[in-house]
C-alpha positions in Angstrom: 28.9 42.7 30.8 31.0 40.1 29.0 29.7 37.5 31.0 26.4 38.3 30.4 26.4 38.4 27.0 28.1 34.8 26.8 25.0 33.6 28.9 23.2 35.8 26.6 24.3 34.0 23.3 24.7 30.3 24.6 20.9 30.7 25.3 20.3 31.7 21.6 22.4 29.2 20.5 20.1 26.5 22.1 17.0 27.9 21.6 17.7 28.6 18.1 18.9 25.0 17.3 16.5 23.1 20.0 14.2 20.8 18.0 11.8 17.9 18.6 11.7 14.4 16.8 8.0 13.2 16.8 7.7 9.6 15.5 4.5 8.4 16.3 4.1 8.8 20.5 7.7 9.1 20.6 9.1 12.4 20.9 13.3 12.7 20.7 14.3 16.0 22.1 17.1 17.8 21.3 19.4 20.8 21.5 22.3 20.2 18.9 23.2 18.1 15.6 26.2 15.7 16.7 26.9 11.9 16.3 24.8 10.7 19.5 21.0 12.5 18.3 21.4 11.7 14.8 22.5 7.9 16.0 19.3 8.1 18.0 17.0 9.2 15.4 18.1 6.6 12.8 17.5 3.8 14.8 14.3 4.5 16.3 13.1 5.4 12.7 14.5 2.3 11.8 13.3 0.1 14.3 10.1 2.0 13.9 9.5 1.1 10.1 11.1 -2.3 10.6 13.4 -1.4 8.0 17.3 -2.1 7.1 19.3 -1.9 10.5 21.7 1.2 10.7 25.5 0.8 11.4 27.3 2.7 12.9 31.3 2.7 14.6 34.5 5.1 14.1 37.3 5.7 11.8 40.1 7.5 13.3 38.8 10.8 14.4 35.0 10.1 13.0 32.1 8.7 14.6 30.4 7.8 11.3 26.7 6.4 10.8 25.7 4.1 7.4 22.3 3.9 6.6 20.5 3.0 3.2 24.2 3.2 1.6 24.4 6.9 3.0 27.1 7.8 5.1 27.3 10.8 7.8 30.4 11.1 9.8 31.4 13.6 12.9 35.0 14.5 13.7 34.9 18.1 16.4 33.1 20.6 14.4 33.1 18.7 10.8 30.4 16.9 9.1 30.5 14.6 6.7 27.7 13.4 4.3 28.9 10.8 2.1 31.9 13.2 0.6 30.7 16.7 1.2 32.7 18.3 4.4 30.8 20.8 6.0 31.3 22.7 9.3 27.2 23.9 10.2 24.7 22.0 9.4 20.8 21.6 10.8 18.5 18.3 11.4 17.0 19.1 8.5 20.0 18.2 6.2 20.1 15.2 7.9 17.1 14.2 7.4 16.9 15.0 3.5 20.1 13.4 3.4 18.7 10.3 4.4 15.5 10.7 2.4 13.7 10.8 5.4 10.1 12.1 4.9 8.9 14.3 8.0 6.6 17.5 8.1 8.1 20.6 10.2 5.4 22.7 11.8 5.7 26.4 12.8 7.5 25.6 16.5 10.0 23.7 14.5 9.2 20.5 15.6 9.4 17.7 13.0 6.8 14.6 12.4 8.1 11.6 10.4 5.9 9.7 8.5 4.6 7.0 10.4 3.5 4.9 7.9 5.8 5.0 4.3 3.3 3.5 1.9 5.4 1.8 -1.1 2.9 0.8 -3.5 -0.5 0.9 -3.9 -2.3 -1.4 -6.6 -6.0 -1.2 -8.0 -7.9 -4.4 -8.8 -11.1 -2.8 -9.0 -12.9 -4.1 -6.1 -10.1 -5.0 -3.4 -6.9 -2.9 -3.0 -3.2 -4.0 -2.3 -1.1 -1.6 -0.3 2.7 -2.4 0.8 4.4 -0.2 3.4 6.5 0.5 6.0 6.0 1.3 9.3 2.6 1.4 11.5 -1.1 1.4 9.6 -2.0 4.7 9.4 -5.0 5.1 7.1 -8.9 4.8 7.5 -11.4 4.5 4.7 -15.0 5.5 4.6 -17.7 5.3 1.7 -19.1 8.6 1.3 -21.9 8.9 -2.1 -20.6 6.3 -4.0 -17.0 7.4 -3.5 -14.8 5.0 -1.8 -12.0 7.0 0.1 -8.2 5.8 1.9 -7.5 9.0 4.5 -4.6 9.3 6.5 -4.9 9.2 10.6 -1.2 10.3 11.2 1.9 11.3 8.9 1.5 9.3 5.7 3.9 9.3 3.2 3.0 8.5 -0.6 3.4 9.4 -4.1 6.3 11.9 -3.1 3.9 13.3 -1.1 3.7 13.6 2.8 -0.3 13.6 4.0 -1.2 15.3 7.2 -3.7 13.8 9.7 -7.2 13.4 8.3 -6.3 13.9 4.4 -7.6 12.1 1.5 -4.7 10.0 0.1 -6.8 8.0 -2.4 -10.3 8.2 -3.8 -12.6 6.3 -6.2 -16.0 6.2 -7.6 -17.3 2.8 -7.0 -20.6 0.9 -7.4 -22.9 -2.0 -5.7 -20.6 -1.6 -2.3 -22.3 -2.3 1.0 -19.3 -2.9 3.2 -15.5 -2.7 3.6 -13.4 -5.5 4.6 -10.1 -5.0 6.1 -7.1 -7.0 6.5 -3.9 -5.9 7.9 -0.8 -8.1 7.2 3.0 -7.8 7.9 4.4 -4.7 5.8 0.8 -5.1 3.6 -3.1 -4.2 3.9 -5.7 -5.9 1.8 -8.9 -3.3 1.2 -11.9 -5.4 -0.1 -15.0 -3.2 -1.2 -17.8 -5.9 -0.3 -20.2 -5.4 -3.3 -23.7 -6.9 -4.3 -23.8 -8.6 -7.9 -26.0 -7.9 -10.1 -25.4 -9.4 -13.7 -26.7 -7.5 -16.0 -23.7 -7.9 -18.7 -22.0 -10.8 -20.0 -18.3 -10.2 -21.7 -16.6 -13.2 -23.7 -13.3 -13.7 -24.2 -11.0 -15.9 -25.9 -8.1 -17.9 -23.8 -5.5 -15.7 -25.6 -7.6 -12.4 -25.2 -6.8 -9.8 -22.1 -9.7 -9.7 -19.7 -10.7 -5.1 -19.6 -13.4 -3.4 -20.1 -15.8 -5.2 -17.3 -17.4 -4.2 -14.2 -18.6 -5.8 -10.9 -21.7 -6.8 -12.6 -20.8 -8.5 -15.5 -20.3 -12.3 -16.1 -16.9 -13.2 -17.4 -16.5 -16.1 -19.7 -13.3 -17.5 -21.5 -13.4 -20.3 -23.9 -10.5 -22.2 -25.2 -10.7 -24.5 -27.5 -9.9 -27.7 -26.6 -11.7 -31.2 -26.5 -11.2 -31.5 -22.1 -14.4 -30.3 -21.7 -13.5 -28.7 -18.7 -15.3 -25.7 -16.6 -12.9 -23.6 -13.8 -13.6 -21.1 -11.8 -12.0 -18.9 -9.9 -12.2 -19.9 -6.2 -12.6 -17.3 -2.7 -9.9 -15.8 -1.4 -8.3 -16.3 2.1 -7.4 -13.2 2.3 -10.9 -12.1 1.9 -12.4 -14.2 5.3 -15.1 -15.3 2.8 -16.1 -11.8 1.6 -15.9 -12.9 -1.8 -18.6 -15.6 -1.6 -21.3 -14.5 -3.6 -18.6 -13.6 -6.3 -17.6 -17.5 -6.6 -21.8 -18.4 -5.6 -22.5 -16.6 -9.0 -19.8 -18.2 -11.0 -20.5 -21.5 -9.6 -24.0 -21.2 -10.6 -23.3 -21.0 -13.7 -20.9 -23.3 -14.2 -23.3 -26.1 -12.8 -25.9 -25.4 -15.0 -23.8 -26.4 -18.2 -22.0 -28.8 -16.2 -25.4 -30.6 -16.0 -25.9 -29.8 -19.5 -23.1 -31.3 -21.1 -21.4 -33.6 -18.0 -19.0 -31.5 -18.1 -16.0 -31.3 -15.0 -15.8 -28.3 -12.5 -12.2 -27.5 -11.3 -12.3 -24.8 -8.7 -8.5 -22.6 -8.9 -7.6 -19.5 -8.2 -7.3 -18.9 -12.5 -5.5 -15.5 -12.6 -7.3 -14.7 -15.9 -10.5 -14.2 -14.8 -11.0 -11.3 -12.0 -11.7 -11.0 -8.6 -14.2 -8.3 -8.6 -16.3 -9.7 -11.2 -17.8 -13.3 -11.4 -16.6 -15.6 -14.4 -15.4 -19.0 -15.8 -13.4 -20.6 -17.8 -14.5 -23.1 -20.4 -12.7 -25.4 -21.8 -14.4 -27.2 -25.1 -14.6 -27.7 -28.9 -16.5 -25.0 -30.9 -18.7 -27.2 -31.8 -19.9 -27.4 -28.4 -19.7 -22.9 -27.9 -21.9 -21.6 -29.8 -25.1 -23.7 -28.0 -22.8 -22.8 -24.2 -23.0 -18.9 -25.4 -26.7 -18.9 -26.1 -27.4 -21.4 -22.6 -25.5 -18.3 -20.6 -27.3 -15.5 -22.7 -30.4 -17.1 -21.3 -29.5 -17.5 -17.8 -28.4 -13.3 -17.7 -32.0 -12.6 -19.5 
């Protein structure tokens, strides 16, 4: 009877602690927390997200791991994260420990994030994400609503996203396309958009350039007697999509160039936008006033 109840319990005891790793299509299985499936884990997560290298080597009685400045250590039945001893502990604990960002489903299987998205920046019509990891997002324009979804485990905004949610949204305008370009550790989201100018905004040099939108021209004067036009040239990280962007500004940059014989310097200018067309003028005030009612004209 006493034998069979030993079988009895070691069977609990595994099926109670058994767990699977899912990264991606690899799956890490499991029947215990020690140093060799927690060494495992942490470098294929690692070497998954292309992220700082884990060490790893003893100390006496410990088999210790160090990853992002955190330490766990095993000695016979203790544990050791950073300076808390402890005798039981699950692959969850490990995982918090580490900051590791996983969902656990009902079967007690756990899914780390396959892509850990770091920042992601708005410039109005093109978007700059930075992560870690593998690209896990789609995007789709659905009634003027311009959406980033998640295709596996996506981590972001202290948030972990499940296959097929909505991890961004934005109302957007004039968009006919979507162009996408996937770098090392960064994608570049460019909402390819028809122009149609109906505004025009004018700025001084020393002015912040807000309050604008894909279809209005962008002008900056600075006084100055260079006489000088620049405008902001593509972007190769566009493949071109920008074109009609810097066709527009170029447009009307030649028609006062011809005006006044003034010079066109093309530069990537970082005060006037990317998702809206605009120069940069360079010229006495003398000369403005007559340049400001030339472009009112051309947007009539």
């Amino acid at each position: 009877m006493k034998k069979y109840f030993f079988i009895l319990f070691i069977f609990i005891q595994v099926f109670i602690f058994s767990f699977n790793i899912i990264i991606d299509d690899i799956t890490i299985e499991a029947s215990e927390v020690n140093f060799s499936v927690v060494k495992k884990i942490l470098e294929t997560y690692s070497s998954f997200l292309n992220d700082e290298k884990i060490n790893f080597g003893s100390l006496g009685s410990f088999s210790y791991i160090e990853w992002h400045d955190k330490l766990v250590a095993f000695s016979n039945e203790v544990v050791v994260l950073n300076d808390s001893a402890q005798q039981n502990i699950f692959i969850d604990d490990v995982l918090d420990f580490f900051e590791i960002n996983y969902f656990k489903d009902d079967n007690g299987t756990y899914y780390l994030a396959t892509m850990v998205i770091n920042d992601l920046k708005d410039f109005g019509s093109y978007f700059q994400i930075d992560y870690l990891g593998k690209n896990s997002i789609s995007t789709i324009i659905d009634n003027d609503n311009f959406y980033i979804i998640s295709l596996k485990y996506v981590y972001f905004n202290e948030k972990i996203y499940l296959p097929n949610e909505v991890i961004f949204t934005k109302k957007i305008q004039n968009t006919i396309d979507i162009a996408f370009n996937d770098l090392p550790n960064r994608i570049i989201i460019q909402l390819i958009q028809t122009y149609k100018i109906s505004n025009i905004k004018f700025y001084s040099f020393s002015e912040k350039v807000i309050g604008y939108d894909p279809n209005t021209l962008v002008v900056i004067f600075n006084n100055s007697e260079s006489n000088l036009i620049f405008v902001r040239n593509y972007s190769p990280d566009f493949n071109g999509n920008d074109w009609q962007r810097f066709s527009l500004s170029t447009s009307i940059a030649k028609k006062i160039s011809s005006k006044f014989n003034f010079k066109i310097y093309y530069i990537p200018f970082i005060q006037l936008p990317l998702d809206a067309p605009g120069i940069v003028i360079f010229t006495s005030n003398d000369n403005w006033e007559e340049i400001k009612k030339i472009i009112e004209g051309e947007i009539k």
